[in-house]
C-alpha positions as CSV (number, residue, x, y, z in Angstrom):
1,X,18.0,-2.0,39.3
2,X,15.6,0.6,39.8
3,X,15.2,0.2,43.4
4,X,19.4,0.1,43.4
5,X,19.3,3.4,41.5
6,X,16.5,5.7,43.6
7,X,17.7,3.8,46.7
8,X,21.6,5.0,46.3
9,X,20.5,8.5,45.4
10,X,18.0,8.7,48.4
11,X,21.0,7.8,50.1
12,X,23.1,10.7,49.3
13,X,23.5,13.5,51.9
14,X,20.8,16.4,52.2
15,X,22.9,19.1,52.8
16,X,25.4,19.5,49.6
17,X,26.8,22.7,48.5
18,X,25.3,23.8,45.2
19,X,27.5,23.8,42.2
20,X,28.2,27.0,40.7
21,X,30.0,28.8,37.9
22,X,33.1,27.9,39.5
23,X,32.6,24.8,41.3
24,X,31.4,21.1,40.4
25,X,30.3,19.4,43.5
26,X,30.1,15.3,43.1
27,X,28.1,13.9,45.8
28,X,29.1,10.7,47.8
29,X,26.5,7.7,47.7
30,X,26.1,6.0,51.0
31,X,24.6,3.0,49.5
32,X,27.4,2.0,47.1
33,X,30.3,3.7,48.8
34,X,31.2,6.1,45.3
35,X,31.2,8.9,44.0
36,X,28.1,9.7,41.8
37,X,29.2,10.7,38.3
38,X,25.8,11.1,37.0
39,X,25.7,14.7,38.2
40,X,28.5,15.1,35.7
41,X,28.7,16.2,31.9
42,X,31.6,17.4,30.3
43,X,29.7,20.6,29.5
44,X,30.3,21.4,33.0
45,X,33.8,22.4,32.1
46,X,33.7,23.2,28.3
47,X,35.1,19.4,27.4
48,X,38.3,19.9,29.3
49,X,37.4,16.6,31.0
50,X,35.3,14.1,29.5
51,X,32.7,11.7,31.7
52,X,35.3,8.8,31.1
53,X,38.1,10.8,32.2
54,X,36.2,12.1,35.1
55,X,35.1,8.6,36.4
56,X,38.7,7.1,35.5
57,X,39.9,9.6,38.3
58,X,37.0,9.0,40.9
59,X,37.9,5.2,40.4
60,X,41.1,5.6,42.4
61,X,39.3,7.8,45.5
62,X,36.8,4.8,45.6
63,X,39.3,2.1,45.4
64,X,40.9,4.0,48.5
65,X,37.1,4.5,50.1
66,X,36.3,0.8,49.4
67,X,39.4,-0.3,51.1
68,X,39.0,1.8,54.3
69,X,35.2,0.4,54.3
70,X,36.6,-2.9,54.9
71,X,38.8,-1.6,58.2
72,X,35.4,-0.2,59.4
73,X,33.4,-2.8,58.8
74,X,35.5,-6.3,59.9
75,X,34.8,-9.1,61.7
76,X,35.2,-7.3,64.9
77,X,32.0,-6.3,64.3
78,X,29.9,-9.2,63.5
79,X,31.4,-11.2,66.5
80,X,30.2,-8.0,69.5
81,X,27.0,-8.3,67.7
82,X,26.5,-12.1,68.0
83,X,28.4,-11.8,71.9
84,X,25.6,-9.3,72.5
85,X,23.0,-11.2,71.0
86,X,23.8,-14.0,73.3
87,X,23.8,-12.0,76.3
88,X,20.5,-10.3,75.5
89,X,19.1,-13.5,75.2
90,X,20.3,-15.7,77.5
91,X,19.1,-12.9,80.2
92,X,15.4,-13.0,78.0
93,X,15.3,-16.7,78.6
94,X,16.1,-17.0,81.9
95,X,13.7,-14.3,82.7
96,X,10.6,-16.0,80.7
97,X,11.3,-19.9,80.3
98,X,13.4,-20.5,83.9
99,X,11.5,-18.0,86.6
100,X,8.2,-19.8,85.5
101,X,9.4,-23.5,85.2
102,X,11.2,-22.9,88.5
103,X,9.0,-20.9,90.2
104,X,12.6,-19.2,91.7
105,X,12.2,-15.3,91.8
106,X,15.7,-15.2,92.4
107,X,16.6,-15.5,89.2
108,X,14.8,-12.0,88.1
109,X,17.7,-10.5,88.4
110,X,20.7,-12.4,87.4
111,X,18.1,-12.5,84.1
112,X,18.3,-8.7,84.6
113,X,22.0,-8.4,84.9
114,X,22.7,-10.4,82.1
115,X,20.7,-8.0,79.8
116,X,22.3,-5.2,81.3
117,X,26.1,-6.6,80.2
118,X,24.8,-7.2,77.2
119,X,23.4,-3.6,76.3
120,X,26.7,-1.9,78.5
121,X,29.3,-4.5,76.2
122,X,27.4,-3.2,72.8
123,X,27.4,0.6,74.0
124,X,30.7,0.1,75.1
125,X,31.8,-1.3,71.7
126,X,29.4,1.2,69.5
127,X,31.9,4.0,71.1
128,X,35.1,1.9,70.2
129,X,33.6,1.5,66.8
130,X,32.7,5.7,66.6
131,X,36.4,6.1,67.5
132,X,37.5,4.2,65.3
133,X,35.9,4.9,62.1
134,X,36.9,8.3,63.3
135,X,40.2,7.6,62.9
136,X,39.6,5.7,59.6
137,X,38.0,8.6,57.9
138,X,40.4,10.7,58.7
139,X,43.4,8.6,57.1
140,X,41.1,7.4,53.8
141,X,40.8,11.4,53.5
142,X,44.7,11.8,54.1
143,X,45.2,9.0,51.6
144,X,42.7,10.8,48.9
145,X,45.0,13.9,49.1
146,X,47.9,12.2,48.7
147,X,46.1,11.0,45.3
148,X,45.1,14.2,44.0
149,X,48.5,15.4,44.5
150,X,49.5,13.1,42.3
151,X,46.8,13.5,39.6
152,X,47.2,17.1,40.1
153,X,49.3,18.4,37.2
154,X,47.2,16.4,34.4
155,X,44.6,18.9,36.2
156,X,46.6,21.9,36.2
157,X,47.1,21.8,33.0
158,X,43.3,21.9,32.1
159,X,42.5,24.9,34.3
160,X,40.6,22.2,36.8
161,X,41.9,21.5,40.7
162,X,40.1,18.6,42.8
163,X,39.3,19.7,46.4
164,X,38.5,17.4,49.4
165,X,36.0,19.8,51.7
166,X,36.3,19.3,55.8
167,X,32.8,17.2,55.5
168,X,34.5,14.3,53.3
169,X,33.6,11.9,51.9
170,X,30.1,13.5,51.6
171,X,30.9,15.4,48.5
172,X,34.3,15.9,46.1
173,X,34.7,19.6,44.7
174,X,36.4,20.6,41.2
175,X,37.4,23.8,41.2
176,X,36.8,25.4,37.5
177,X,40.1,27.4,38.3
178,X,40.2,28.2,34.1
179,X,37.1,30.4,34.3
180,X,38.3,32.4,37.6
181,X,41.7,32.3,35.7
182,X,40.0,34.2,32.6
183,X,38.2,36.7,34.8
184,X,41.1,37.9,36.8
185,X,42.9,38.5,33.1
186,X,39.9,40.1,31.8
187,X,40.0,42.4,34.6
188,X,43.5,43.0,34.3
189,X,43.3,43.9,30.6
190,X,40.4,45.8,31.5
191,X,42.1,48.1,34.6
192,X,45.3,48.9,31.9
193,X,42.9,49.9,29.3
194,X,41.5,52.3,32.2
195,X,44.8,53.6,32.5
């Protein structure tokens, strides 16, 4: 479990935004495909939203993440990789068990060639993957929108707003929209004092 644990949070991404008065940033963990929570306390935001209620709300993104995973990752997959591992080596034997036995040169380079389709079919299909995940990513982050919208006046009404930054899924933002709320009013009340 250890392992698990430094593992997933070796696996986060370097380069997060820091969190600041105003913002909470919750990283994304490669390994498990979530959001880590244990960055979280509901200290962060003066117990407007507990560590249950936090990870209650995360559960839905990574229900939508999870099921997106799956479109990336399919079956498609595992058969190029064994169609590639086929070519690669049926070329490799031909090249080291048949040019010996049959002494036949010849057969250098249809060994050769065969190699070749192999390592042009899995470049070919690494791009068609790229493309696709591509695409994937872009509706899982459509999809997570569409959930905080829906989520978004039990947030409202706490002073907190969920943003999804352009580098999703590698972090989730909460805006602490209460505290920015309170200074604006403080200033306010302070310029008519002024007055």
């Amino acid at each position: 479990r250890q392992m698990l644990e430094y593992y997933g949070a070796a696996r986060r991404f370097k380069y997060l935004p820091p969190t600041t008065d105003e913002t909470i940033i919750i990283p994304f963990n490669a390994f498990t495909f979530e959001y880590d929570t244990t960055v979280y306390n509901s200290g962060m935001t003066d117990q407007r939203l507990s560590v249950k209620a936090l990870k209650q709300f995360l559960s839905g993104i990574n229900v939508i993440l999870q099921e997106r995973k799956k479109e990336i990752y399919n079956d498609n997959n595992l058969r190029n990789t064994c169609i590639f591992l086929v070519l690669i080596f049926t070329g490799a034997l031909l090249n080291a068990v048949l040019i010996p036995a049959t002494g036949k040169i010849e057969l250098l380079s249809v060994g050769l060639s065969i190699i070749f389709l192999g390592m042009l079919y899995w470049f070919i299909n690494l791009i068609k993957m790229a493309k696709r995940a591509k695409r994937i990513r872009k509706q899982a982050k459509e999809d997570c929108l569409d959930y905080i919208e829906k989520k978004r006046d039990d947030f409202d009404a706490k002073g907190l707003r969920w943003e999804i930054p352009d580098r999703f899924p590698n972090w989730i933002e909460l805006w602490l929209d209460y505290k920015t709320d309170d200074i604006r009013e403080f200033e306010a009340g302070g310029s008519d004092t002024e007055q």
